[in-house]
N, C-alpha and C positions, 0 to 999 in steps of 0.2 A: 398498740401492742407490738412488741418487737420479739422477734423470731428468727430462726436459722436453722436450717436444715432438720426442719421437723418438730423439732424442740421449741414449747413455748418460752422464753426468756424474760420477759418483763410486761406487767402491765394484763389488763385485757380490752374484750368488745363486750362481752354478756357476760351473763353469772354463771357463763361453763359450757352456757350449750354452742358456740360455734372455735372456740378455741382451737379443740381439735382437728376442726375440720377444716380450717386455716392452715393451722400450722402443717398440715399434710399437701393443699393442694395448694396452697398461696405461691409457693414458689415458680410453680409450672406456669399458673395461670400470670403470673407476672413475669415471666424468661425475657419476654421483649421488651416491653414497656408499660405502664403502671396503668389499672384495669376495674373498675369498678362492678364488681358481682352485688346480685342481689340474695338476700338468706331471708326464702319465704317460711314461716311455719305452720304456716297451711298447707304445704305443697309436699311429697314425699321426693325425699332426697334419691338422684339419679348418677348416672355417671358421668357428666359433662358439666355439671356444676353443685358446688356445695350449698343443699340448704339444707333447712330444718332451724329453728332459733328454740324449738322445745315447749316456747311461751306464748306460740299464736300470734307473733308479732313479724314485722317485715321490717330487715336491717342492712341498709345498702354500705357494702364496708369497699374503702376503696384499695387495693391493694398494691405496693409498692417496693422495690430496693429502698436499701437505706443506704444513708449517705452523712459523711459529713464534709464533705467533698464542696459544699459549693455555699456560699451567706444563703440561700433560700431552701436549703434541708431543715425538712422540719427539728431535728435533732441539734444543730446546728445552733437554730434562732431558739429552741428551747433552752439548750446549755446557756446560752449567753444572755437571758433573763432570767435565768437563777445567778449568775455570776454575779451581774451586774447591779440586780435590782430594780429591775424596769421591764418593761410592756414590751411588746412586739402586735402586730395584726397581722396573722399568715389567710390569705387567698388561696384556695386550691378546688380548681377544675377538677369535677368529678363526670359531670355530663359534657357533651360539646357534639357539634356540628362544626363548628371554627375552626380550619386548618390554621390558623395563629393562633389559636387556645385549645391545642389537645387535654383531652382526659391527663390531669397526673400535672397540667401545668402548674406556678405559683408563682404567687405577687405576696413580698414579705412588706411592712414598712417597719423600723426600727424606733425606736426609743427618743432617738434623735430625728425624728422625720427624714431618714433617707428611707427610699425604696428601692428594690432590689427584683428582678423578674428571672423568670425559668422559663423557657420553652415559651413566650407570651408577649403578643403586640395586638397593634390594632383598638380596633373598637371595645373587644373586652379588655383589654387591657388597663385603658380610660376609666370605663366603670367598675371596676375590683379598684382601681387605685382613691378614687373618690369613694368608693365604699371602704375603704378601710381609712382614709382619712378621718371620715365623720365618725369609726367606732374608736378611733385613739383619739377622738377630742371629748369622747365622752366619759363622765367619772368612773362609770361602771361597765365594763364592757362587755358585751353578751354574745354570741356566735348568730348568727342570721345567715340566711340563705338568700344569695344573689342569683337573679334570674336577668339574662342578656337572650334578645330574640333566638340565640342558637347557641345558649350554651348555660350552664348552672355551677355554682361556686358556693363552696362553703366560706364563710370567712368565723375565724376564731380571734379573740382576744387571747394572747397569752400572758399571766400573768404568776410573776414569784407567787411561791404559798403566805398567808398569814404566816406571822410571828408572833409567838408568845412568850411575852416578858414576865416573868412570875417575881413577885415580890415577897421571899420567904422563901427559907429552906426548912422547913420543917419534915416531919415526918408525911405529914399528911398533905404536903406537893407533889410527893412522887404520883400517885395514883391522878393525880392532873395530868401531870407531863407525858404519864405514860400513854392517857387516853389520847393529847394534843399531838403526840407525835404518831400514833395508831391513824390518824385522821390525816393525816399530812404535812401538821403545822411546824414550822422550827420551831426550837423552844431556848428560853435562855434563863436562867433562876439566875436570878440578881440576890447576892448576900454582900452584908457587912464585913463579915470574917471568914479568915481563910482556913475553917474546923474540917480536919482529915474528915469524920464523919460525912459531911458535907459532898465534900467531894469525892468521897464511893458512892454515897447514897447516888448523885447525878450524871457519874460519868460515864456511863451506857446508855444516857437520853436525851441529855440536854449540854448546852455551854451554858459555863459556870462564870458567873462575872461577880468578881467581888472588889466592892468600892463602896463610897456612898450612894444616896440615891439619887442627890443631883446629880454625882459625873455617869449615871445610866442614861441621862436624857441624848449625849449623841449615839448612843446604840440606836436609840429608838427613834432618833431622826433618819439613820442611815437607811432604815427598813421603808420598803414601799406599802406594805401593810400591815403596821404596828397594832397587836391588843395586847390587852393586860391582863392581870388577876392580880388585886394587895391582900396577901395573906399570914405574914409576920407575927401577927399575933401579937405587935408590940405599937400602941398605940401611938407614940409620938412616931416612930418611924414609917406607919401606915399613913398618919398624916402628912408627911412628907411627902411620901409617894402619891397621895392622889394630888396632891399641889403640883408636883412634876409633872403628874401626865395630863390633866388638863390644861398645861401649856405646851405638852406636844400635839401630835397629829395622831393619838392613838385613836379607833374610832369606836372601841370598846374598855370600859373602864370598868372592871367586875369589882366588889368589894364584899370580903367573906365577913360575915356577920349579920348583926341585924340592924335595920333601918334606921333606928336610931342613932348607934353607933357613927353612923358614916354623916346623919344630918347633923349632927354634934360638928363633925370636924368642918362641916360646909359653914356652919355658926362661924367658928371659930379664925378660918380663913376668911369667909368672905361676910363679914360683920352686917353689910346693906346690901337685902335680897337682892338689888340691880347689878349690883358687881359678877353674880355667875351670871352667864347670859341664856339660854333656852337651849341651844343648840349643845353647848357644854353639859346642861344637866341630862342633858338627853342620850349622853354617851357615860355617865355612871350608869349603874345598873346593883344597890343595893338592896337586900340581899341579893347576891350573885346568884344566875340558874334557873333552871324552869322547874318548876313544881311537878315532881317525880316521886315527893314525898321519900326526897334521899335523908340518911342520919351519920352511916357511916362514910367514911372520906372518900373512898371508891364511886360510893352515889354519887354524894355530892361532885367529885372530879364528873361525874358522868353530865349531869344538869349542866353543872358551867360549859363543858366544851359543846354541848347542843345550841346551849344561850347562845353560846360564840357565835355557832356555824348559822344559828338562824339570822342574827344579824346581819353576817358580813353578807347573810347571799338573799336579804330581804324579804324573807321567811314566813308564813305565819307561826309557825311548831304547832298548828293545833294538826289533831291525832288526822293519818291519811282518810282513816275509815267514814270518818263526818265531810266531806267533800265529795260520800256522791260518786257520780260517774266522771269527774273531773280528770284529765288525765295527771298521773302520777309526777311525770317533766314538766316541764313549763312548756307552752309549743314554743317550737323556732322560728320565728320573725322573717320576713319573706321582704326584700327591698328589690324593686326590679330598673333596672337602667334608667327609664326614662325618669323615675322620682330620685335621682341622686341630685346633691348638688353638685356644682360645678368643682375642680379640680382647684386645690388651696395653694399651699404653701409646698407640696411635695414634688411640683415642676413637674418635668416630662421625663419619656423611659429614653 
């Protein structure tokens, strides 16, 4: 969440309950240097520190200036993997005992395996660096908690949002695009022709790419997290488009209709079942969406961009209420010093 003088500005931490109380004391408490408060909501809120979270729950928020002052601000390394299109792994010291690893310090590594440090050497320094090595070699990168004998680190993967490439400009894309972009995802409606209609229907949501469907394949290379939807409505040009993207890297392939429709065009493209291979069939997804028993296009947009989100984030979508006392997040993954491996390719600070 980013803030200034009282005023929340962007983003948040909860669904409302510490906002304010942030944006009123966050400044004070952070005058000197960057200070990690805890917000119990079991506790009643006093005058030396903010709590209360509303929800029964305990949220240790770390508070800090902003900056884009330096390659290891967090605003900084975020800007420049949206820019770019690539990953970053920010480290930051929330606990410590380590006068080389204060509270508020950070270990960034970039895209290109450089690293980059703030306030930060030593022994922890070593373990945030080989922890954030192993989470940029991995395909999916998750946030985990590093734990060094005298001090605690968050590490995050940061990565660009999904991208959604829509095939068809119809009427009943909008209510897609609108939900894709509600959610965070870019969006780009790839059309054939360049109809005014067209382009008012999209030009408050999405970029608008018009060409054929083979020249969309370097958009959708350019993107670090490419999905789809073929929604056209026009049979040979839906077939085109799923021949496209199963020879990109898109990792969701929706196709509106019904299941026949779309094995028809697998027939047709790939004559000898051995020719799609497993891993391919496994990123269509005919009929597009999760059974929400949608009818109208609004539904339906709603389905498909769930299907999406369950996907890309390894999901089950079955309803929260059948899980029990399970918690609602996933828990955060705990790596502590002595189980890293050794330091790789990212050298020394």
């Amino acid at each position: 969440m980013l803030f200034s003088s009282g005023q929340v500005l962007a983003g948040s931490v909860s669904g409302g309950c510490l906002e304010a109380g942030i944006a009123r004391k966050g400044p004070w408490l952070a005058r000197e240097r960057p200070k990690c408060i805890r917000f119990d909501g079991r506790a009643e809120e006093d005058d030396e520190s903010p709590r209360g979270t509303g929800c029964d729950g305990v949220v240790d928020i770390l508070l800090e200036r902003a900056s884009f002052a330096t390659p290891t601000s967090s605003l900084t390394v975020i800007e420049d993997c949206l820019r770019q299109e690539r990953r970053a792994v920010i480290a930051t010291v929330f606990s410590s005992r380590d006068p080389l690893a204060p509270v508020g310090a950070r270990l960034v590594l970039d895209g290109d395996g450089k690293l980059s440090t703030e306030s930060l050497s030593g022994s922890t320094w070593a373990a945030l660096a080989r922890a954030a090595e192993l989470a940029s070699s991995e395909p999916r990168g998750r946030p985990r908690l590093i734990s060094t004998p005298n001090c605690q680190a968050l590490l995050e993967v940061i990565e660009p949002p999904p991208h959604l490439f829509v095939f068809g400009a119809g009427p009943d894309v909008l209510p897609l695009v609108e939900f894709a972009e509600a959610v965070g995802f870019g969006v780009t409606v790839c059309d054939t022709s360049a109809r005014i209609q067209v382009r008012e229907r999209f030009a408050r949501h999405a970029e608008l790419y018009i060409g054929s469907v083979e020249t969309s394949a370097a958009l959708i290379a350019s993107r670090r997290t490419p999905v789809a939807v073929v929604m056209s409505h026009h049979y040979p040009t839906d077939r085109r488009a799923l021949q496209m993207l199963l020879e990109s890297k898109a990792s969701y392939i929706g196709m509106l209709g019904p299941l026949r429709r779309t094995e028809r065009m697998l027939d047709e493209l790939f004559p000898a079942a051995e020719q799609l291979s497993a891993r391919d069939r496994s990123r269509i997804h005919a009929p597009l969406g999760l059974d929400l028993g949608a009818e109208n296009p609004a539904q339906i947009a709603l389905s498909a961009v769930a299907e999406i989100q369950a996907v890309l984030s390894q999901a089950s979508a079955v309803p929260l209420s059948q899980r029990g006392a399970q918690p609602i997040h996933r828990p955060l993954s705990e790596l502590s010093a002595s189980t890293l491996p050794e330091l790789g390719k990212t050298g020394t600070a």
